[in-house]
BADOZA-17339 format. One record per atom (N, C-alpha, C): residue number from 0; residue in one letter; z, x, y. Coordinates in steps of 0.02 Angstrom, whole numbers, plus 50000, padded with zeros to 5 digits. Each point is the difference from the previous one (the first is absolute). Example, Ala and Ser with C-alpha at 12.3 -4.5 7.8 and 13.67 -1.06 7.14 Angstrom:
BEGIN
   k r     w     u     v
   0 A 50390 50660 49716
   0 A 50000 49955 50059
   0 A 50000 50045 50060
   1 S 49964 49982 50053
   1 S 50003 50042 50059
   1 S 50037 49961 50055
This chain:
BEGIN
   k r     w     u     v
   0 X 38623 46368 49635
   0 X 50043 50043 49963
   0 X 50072 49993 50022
   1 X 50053 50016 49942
   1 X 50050 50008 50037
   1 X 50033 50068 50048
   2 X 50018 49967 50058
   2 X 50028 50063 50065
   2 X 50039 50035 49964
   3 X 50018 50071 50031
   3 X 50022 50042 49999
   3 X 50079 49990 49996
   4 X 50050 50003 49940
   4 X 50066 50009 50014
   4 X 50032 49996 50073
   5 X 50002 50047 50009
   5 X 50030 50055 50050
   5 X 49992 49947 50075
   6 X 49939 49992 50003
   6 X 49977 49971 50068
   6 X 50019 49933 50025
   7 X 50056 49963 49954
   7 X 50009 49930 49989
   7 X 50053 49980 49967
   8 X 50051 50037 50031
   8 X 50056 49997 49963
   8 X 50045 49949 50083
   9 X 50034 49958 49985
   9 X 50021 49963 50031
   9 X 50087 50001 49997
  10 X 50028 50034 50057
  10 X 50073 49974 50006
  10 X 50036 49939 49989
  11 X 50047 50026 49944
  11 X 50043 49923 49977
  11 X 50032 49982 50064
  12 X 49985 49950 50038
  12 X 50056 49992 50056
  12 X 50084 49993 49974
  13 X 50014 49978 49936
  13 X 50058 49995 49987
  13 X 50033 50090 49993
  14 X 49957 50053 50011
  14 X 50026 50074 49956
  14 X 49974 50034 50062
  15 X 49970 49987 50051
  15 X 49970 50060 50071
  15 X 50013 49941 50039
  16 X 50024 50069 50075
  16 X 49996 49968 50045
  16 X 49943 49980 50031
  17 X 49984 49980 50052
  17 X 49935 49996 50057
  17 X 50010 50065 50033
  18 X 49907 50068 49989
  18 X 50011 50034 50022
  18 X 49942 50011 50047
  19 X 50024 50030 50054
  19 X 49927 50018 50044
  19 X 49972 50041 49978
  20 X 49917 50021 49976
  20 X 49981 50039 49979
  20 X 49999 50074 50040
  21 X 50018 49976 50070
  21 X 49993 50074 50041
  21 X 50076 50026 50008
  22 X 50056 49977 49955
  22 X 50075 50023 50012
  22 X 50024 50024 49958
  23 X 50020 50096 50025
  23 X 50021 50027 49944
  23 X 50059 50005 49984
  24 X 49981 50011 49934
  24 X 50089 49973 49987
  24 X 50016 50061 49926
  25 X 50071 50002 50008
  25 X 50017 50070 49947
  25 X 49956 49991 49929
  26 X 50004 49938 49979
  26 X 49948 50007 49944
  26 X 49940 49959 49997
  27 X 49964 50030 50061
  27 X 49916 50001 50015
  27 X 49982 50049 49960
  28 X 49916 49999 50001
  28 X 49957 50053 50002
  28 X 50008 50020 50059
  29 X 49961 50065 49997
  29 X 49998 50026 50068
  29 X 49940 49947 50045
  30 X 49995 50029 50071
  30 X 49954 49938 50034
  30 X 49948 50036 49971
  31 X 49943 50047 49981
  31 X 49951 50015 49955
  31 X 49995 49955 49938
  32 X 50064 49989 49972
  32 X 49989 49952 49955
  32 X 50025 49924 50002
  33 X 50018 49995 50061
  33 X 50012 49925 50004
  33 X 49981 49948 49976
  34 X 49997 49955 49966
  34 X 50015 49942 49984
  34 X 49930 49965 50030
  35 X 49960 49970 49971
  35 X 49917 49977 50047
  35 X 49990 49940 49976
  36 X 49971 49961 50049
  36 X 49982 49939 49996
  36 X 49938 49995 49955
  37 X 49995 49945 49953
  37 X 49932 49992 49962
  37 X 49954 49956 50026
  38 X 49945 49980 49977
  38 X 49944 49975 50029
  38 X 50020 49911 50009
  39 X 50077 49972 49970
  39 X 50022 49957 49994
  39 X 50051 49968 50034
  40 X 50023 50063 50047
  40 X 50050 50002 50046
  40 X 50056 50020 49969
  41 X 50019 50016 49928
  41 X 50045 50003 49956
  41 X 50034 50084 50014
  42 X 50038 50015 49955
  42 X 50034 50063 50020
  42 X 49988 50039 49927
  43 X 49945 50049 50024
  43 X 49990 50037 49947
  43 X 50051 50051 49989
  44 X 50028 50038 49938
  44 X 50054 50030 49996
  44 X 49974 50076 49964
  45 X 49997 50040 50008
  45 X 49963 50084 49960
  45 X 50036 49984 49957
  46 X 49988 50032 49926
  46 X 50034 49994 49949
  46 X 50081 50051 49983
  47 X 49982 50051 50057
  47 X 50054 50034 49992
  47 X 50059 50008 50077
  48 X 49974 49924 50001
  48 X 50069 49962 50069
  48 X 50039 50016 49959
  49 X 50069 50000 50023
  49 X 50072 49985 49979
  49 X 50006 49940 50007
  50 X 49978 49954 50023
  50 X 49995 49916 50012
  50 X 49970 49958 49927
  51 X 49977 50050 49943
  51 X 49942 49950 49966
  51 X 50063 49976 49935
  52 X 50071 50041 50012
  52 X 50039 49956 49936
  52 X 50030 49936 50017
  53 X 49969 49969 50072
  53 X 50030 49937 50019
  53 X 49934 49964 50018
  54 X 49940 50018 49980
  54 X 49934 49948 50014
  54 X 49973 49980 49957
  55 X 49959 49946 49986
  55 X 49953 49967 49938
  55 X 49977 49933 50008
  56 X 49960 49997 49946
  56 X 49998 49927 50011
  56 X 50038 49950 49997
  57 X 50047 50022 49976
  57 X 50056 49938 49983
  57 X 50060 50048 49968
  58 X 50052 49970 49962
  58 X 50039 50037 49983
  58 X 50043 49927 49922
  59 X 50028 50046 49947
  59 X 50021 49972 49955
  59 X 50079 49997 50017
  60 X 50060 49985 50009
  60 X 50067 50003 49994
  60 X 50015 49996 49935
  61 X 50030 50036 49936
  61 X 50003 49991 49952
  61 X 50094 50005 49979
  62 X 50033 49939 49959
  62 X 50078 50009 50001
  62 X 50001 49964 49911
  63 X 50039 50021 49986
  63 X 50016 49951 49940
  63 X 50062 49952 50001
  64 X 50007 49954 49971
  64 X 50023 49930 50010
  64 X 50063 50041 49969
  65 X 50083 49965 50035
  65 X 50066 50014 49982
  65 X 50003 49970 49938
  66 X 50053 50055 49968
  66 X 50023 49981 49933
  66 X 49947 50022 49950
  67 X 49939 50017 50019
  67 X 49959 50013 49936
  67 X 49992 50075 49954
  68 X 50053 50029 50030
  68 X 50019 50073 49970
  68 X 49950 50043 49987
  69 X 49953 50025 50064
  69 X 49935 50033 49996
  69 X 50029 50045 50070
  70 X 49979 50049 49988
  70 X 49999 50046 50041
  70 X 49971 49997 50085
  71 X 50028 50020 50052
  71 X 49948 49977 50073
  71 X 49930 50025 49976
  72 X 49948 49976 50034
  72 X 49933 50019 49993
  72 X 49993 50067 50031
  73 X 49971 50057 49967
  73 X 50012 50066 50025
  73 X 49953 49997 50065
  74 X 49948 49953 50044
  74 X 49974 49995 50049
  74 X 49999 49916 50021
  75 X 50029 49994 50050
  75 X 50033 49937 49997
  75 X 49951 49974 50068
  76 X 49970 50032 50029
  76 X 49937 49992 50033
  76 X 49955 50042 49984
  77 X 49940 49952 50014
  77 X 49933 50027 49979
  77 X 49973 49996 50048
  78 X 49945 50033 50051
  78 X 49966 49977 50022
  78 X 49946 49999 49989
  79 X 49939 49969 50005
  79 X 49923 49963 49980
  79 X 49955 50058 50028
  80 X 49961 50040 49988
  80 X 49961 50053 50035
  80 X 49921 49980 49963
  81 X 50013 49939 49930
  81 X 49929 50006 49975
  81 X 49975 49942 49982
  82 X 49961 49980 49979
  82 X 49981 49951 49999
  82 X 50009 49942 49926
  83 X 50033 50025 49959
  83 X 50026 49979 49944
  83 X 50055 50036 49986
  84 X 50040 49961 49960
  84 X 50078 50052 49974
  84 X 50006 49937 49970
  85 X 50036 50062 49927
  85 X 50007 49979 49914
  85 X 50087 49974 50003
  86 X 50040 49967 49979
  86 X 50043 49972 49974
  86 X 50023 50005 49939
  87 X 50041 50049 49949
  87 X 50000 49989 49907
  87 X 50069 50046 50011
  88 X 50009 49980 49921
  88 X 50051 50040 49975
  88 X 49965 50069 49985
  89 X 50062 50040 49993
  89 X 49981 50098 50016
  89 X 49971 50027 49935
  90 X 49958 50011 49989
  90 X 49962 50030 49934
  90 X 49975 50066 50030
  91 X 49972 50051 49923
  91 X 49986 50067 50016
  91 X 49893 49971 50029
  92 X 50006 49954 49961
  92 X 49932 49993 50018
  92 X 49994 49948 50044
  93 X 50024 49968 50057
  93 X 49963 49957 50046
  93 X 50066 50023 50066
  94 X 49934 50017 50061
  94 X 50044 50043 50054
  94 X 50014 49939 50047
  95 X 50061 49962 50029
  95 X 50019 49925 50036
  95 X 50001 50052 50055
  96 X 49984 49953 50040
  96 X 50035 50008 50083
  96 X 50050 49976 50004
  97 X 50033 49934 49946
  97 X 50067 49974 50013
  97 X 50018 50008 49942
  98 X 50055 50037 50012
  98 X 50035 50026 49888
  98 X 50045 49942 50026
  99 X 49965 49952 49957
  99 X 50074 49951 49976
  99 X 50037 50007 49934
 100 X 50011 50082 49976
 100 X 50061 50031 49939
 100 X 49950 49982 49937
 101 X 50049 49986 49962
 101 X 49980 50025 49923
 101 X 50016 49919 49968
 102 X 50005 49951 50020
 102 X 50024 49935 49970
 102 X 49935 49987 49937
 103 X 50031 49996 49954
 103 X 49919 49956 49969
 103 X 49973 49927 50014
 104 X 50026 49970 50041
 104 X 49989 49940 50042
 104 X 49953 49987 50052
 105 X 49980 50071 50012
 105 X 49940 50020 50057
 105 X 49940 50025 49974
 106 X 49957 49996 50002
 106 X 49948 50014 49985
 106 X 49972 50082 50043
 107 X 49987 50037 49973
 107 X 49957 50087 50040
 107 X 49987 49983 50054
 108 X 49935 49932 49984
 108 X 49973 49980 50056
 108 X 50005 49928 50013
 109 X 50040 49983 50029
 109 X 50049 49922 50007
 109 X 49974 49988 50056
 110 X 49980 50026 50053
 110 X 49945 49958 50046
 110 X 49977 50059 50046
 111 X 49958 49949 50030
 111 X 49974 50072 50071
 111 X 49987 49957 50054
 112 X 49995 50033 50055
 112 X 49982 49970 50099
 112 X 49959 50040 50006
 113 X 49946 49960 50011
 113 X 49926 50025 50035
 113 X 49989 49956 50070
 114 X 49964 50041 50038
 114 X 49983 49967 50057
 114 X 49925 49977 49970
 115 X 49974 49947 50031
 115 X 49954 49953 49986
 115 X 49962 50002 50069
 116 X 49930 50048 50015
 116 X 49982 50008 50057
 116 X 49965 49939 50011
 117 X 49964 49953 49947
 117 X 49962 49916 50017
 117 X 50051 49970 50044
 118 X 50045 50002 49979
 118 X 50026 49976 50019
 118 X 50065 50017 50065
 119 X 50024 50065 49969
 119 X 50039 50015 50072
 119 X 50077 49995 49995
 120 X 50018 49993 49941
 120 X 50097 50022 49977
 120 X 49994 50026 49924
 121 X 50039 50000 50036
 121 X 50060 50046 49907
 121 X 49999 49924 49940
 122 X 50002 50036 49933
 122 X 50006 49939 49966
 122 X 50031 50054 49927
 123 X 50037 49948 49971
 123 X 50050 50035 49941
 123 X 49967 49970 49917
 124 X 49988 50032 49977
 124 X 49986 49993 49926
 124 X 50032 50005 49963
 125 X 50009 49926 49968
 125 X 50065 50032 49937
 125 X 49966 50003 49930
 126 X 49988 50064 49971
 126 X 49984 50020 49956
 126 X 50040 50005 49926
 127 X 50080 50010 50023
 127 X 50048 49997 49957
 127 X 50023 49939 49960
 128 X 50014 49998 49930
 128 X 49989 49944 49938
 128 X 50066 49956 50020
 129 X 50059 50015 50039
 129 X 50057 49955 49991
 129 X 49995 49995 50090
 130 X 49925 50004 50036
 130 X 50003 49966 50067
 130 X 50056 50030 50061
 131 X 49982 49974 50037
 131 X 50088 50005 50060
 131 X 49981 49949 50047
 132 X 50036 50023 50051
 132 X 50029 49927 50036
 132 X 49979 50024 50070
 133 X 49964 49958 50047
 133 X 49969 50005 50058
 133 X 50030 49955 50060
 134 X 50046 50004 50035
 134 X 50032 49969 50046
 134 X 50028 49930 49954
 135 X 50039 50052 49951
 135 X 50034 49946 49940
 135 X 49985 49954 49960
 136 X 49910 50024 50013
 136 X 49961 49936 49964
 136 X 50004 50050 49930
 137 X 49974 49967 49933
 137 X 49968 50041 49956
 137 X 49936 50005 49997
 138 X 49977 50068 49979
 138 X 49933 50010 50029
 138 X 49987 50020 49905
 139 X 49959 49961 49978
 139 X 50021 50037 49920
 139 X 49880 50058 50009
 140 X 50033 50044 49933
 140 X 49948 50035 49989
 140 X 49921 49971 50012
 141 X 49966 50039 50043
 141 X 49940 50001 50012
 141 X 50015 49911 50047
 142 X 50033 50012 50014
 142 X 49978 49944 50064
 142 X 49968 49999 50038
 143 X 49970 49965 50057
 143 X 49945 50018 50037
 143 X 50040 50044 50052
 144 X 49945 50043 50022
 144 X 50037 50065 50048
 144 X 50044 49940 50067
 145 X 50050 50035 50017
 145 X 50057 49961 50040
 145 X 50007 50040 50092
 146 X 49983 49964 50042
 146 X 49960 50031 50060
 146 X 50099 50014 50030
 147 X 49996 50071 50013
 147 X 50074 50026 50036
 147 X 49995 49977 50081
 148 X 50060 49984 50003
 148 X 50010 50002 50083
 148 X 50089 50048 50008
 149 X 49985 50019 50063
 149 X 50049 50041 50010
 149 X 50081 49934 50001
 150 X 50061 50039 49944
 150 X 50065 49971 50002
 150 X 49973 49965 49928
 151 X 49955 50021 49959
 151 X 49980 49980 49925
 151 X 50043 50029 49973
 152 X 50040 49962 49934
 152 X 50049 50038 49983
 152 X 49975 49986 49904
 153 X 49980 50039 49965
 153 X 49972 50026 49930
 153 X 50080 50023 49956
 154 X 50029 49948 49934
 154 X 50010 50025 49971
 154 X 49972 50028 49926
 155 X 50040 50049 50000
 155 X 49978 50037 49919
 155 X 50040 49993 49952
 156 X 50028 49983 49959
 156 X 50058 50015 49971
 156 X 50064 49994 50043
 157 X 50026 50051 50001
 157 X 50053 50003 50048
 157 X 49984 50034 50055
 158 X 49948 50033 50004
 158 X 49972 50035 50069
 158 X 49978 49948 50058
 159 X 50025 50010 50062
 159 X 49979 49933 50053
 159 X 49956 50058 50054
 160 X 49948 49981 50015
 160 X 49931 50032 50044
 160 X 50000 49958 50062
 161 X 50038 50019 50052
 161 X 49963 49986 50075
 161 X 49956 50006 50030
 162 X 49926 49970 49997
 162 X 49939 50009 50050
 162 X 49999 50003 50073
 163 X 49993 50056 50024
 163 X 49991 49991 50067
 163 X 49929 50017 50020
 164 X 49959 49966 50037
 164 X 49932 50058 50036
 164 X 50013 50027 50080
 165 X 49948 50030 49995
 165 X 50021 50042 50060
 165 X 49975 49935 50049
 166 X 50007 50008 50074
 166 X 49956 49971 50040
 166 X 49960 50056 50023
 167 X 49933 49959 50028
 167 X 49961 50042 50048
 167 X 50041 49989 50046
 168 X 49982 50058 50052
 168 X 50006 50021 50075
 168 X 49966 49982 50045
């Protein structure tokens, strides 16, 4: 089955420092709720740390390309907490994890990143009819799923997507 959220959430080394789990610090839990090692050696995090808006599996950087007269992305980082996340333009009926706006050039659902447990990474689906561009390659519709590595850079239109994953600890 798949683990538990919560229990497997992995610090972006690029966004946390290196922390000792026994050092408290102004925005710890208390030592009752400290911070606990998992059966993996990993750093399990309670869900209601003050630490969990800088942990995940990975994280999206989201900017749009100069000159293209679109507004900043109203969340310009994302971070990864699940095991798939949707990509589309903003409709009343399809809910994105990444609003790439209102263009009709994008598709609702213009691609998605699933982790692939056979196998063991992230991989991007482009579902959307006018394609995008995968470390500047063109990746056109329904291509075969495209395996992410962290510093993957996904365009959309004019939206540019930075892949980062977390590392283990």
């Amino acid at each position: 089955g798949i683990p538990e959220l919560s229990q497997h959430l992995f610090a972006l080394d690029m966004v946390t420092e290196e922390m000792n789990p026994n050092q408290q610090r102004e925005d710890s839990p208390t030592a009752s709720e400290e911070t606990q090692m998992d059966m993996e050696g990993g750093v399990r995090i309670h869900d209601d740390d003050p630490r969990i808006t800088r942990v995940g599996f990975a994280k999206i950087d989201h900017t749009v390309m100069e000159g293209a007269n679109l507004p900043a992305p109203a969340q310009p980082t994302l971070y990864i907490r699940k095991y798939s996340v949707n990509l589309g333009r903003r409709s009343k009926s399809q809910d994105n994890d990444v609003d790439l706006g209102d263009s009709m050039n994008i598709s609702r659902q213009h691609a998605s990143i699933c982790y692939n447990f056979q196998k063991g990474h992230w991989e991007l689906f482009v579902k959307g009819k006018n394609g995008l561009f995968h470390n500047r390659k063109p990746a056109p519709y329904q291509s075969p799923p495209i395996r992410l590595r962290s510093g993957d850079m996904i365009h959309i239109a004019a939206h540019v997507l930075t892949w980062t994953e977390a590392q283990r600890q």
